[in-house]
N, C-alpha and C positions, 0 to 999 in steps of 0.2 A: 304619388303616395309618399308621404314624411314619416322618414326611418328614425324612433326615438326611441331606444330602450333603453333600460336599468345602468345604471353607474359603476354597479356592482360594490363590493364593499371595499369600502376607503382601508378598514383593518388587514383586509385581506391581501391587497392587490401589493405587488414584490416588483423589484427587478430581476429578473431571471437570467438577464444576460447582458452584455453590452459592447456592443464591436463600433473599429473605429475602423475607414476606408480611407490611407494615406495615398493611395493614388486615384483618383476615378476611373471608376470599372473595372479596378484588379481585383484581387480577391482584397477580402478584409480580414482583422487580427480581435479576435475576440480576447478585450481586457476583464479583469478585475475591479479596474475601475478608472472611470477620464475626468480629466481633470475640464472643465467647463471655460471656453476661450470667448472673444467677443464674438467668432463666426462660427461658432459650433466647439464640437468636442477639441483637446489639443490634438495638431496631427493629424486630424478628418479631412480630405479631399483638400490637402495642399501642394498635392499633383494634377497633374494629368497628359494626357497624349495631344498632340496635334497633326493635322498634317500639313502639308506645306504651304495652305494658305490661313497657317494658325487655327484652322476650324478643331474642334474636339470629336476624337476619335472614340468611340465607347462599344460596349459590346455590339447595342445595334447595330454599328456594321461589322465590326469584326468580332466574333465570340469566342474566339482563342486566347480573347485576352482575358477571359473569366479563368484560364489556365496559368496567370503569373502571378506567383506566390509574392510577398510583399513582407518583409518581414523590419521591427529596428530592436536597437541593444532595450534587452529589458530593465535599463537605467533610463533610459529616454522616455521610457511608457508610464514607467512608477514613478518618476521624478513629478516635481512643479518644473516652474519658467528657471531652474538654475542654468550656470554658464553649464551648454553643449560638453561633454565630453570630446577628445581633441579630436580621438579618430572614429568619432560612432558615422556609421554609415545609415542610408537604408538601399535594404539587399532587394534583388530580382530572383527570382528563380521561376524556368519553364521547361517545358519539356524541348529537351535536342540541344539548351541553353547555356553557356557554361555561366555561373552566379557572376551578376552585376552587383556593382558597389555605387554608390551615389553618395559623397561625403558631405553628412548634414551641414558642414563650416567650408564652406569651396574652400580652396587654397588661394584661392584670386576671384575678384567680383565677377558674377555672371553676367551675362549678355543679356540687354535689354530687349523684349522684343513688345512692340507697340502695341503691336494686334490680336491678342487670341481672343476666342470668341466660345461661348457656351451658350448655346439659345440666343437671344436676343440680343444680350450681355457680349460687349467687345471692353475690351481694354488692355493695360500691358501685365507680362507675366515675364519670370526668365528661364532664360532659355541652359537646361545642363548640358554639360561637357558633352563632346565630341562622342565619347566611347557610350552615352547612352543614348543616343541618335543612332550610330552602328546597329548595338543591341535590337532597339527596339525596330532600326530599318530591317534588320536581318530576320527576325520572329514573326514579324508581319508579314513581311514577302512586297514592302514599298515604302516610302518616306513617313515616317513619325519620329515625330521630336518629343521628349520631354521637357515639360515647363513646371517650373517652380511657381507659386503663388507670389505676389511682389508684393507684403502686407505693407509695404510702407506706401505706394501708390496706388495701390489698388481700392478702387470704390463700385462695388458690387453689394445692393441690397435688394432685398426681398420685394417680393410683388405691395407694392403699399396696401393694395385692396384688399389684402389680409393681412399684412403684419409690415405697418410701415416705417420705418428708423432702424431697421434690423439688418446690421450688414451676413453675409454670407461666403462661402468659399469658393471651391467649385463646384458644388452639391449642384442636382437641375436645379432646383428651386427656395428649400429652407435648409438652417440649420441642422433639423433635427427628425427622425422618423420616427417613430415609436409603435409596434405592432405587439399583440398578446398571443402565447400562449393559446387561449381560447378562441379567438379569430381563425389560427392557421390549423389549430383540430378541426372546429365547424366546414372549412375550407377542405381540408382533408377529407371528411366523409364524403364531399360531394366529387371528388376526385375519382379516376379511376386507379392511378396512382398515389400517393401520399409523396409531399413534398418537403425540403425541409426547410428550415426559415431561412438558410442561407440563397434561396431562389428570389429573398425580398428586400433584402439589404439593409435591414434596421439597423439603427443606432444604438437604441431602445427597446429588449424583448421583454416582455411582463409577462408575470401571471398573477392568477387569483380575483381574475374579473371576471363577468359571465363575455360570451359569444360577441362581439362590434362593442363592446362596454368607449371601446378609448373613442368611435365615431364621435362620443356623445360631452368627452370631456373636455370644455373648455376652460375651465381652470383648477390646476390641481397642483400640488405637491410632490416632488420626489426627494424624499431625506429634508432637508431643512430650505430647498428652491424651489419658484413659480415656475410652473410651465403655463405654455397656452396650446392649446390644438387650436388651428388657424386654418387648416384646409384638409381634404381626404386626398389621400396620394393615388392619381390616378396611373395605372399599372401599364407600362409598356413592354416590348415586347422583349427585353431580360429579362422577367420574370420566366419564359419561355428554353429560356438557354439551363442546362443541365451543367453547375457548375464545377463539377467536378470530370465531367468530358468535352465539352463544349459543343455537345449535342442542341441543336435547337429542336423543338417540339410545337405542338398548339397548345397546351395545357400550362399553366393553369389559365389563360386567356378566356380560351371558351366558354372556362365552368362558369369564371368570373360575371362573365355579361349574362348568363342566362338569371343573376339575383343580384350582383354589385353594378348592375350598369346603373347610372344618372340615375334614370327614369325609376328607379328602384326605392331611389334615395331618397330624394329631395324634388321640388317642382322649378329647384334654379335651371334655366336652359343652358347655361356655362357649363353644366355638370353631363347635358344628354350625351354626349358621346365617349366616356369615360368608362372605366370598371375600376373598381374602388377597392384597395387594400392596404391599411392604414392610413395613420394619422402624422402628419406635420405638425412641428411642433420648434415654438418659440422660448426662450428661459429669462425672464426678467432681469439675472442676474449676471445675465453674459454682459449686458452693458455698463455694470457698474465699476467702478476702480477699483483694486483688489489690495494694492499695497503689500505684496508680496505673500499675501493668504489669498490663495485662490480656489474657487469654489468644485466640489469633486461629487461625482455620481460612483456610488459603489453599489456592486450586485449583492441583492437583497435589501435593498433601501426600499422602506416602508411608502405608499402612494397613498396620498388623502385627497380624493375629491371635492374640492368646493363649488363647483360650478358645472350642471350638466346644460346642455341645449342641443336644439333640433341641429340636425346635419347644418339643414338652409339658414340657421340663426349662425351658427357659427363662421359659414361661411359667405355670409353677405356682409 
């Protein structure tokens, strides 16, 4: 059956929130507003864990780590690309933990490391100081590294078959999530619990659409730039972990398949074994030169839809 409804109104629809996730899988830092890079938000997944054969570590297997607070100097968050501040760090905090420091300007070049890997995706990243390897060896309870993103080497892009010339960071998969408002109430009634959005890790939370409105939009405005919805973000099982205990649960998983599974959605077979909550989303404007204006998403910025399509149009 082909899931297509209403757009909902282009006057209406806001940003309601907008968080950026500087390590994968830690907690994230809900801004005011981000400034827009060539692989997503600035400062969005330009971390992450490894373990010792570079693989990526995420809550999937460890869901403690949905418990380390992430925080940086709020000159870093507010700023453009200016020169770093000398001693801005970015902090750790967890429970048992005493606060790590991670200094965004090393004192000396890091370590290269060849191999890390994210899904399919290998390639090199660097590797931080000695003292957040400890750290993160000692909260886990076994080897994990932290790895810096190596933007100067690093060539990592998007699945072509949805959005192809699009580099990305260490997100699974796109630059950008976008979820409403109206999606995670609809979600909520069918709950036996109520969840809050921090269980789905958007980029992008909106409101002023009706219920799935963002399934359907393939090209739209937010404030004065293009997006694109390029795919529906199929839901694993962090969406499961309680992130402020690091309780794992079955919900929302279950509610999901009994109405967001594939078969729900769309007649693509790619899609059958999936359960669907939100939208992936591409920004036309991440790839252009900026020349020191660079382009900024702020909460409350107006969304204009220009282009609605079936799930399977958008996503073939």
């Amino acid at each position: 059956m082909e899931q297509r409804k209403g757009g909902g109104s282009a006057e209406e629809a806001r940003v309601k929130a907008l968080f950026i996730y500087p390590v994968k899988s830690c907690a994230g830092i809900s801004v005011s507003h981000a400034f827009i890079a060539s692989r997503g938000f600035q400062w969005d997944r330009q971390w992450m864990l490894v373990n010792e054969r570079g693989r990526f570590i995420t809550q999937r297997t460890e869901p403690k780590i949905a418990l380390v607070k992430v925080s940086l100097p709020p000159e870093v968050l507010h700023d453009s690309w200016g020169p770093l501040p000398k001693n801005a760090c970015l902090c750790f905090d967890a429970p048992g933990m005493q606060q790590l420091k991670v200094p965004l300007v090393p004192s000396a070049p890091l370590k290269k490391i060849d191999q890390v890997t994210v899904w399919q995706w290998s390639g090199p990243g660097l590797l931080e100081g000695p003292d957040a390897t400890r750290w993160f060896t000692e909260y886990l309870g076994k080897p994990a590294r932290l790895i810096r993103l190596d933007n100067g080497n690093m060539n990592r892009a998007t699945d072509p078959k949805y959005a192809a010339g699009f580099p990305t960071a260490f997100s699974d998969q796109f630059p950008f999530l976008m979820i409403s408002q109206a999606s995670l109430d609809a979600l909520n009634e069918r709950l036996p619990i109520p969840l809050p959005i921090n269980r789905f890790r958007p980029n992008i939370f909106i409101e002023g659409c009706e219920p799935w409105a963002e399934d359907t939009w393939d090209t739209f405005t937010i404030g004065k730039y293009t997006f694109h919805g390029v795919k529906l973000s199929a839901r694993c099982k962090i969406t499961t972990t309680d992130q402020s205990t690091a309780e794992v649960g079955e919900e929302p998983l279950v509610t999901l398949r009994t109405f967001r599974a594939g078969k729900h959605l769309s007649s693509l077979h790619d899609m059958r074994n999936g359960a669907y909550f939100g939208q992936h989303l591409i920004c036309d404007e991440s790839l252009l030169p900026h020349n020191g204006t660079h382009p900024i998403l702020r909460v409350g910025d107006a969304i204009h839809v220009e282009k609605i399509a079936t799930v399977t149009e958008i996503m073939s």
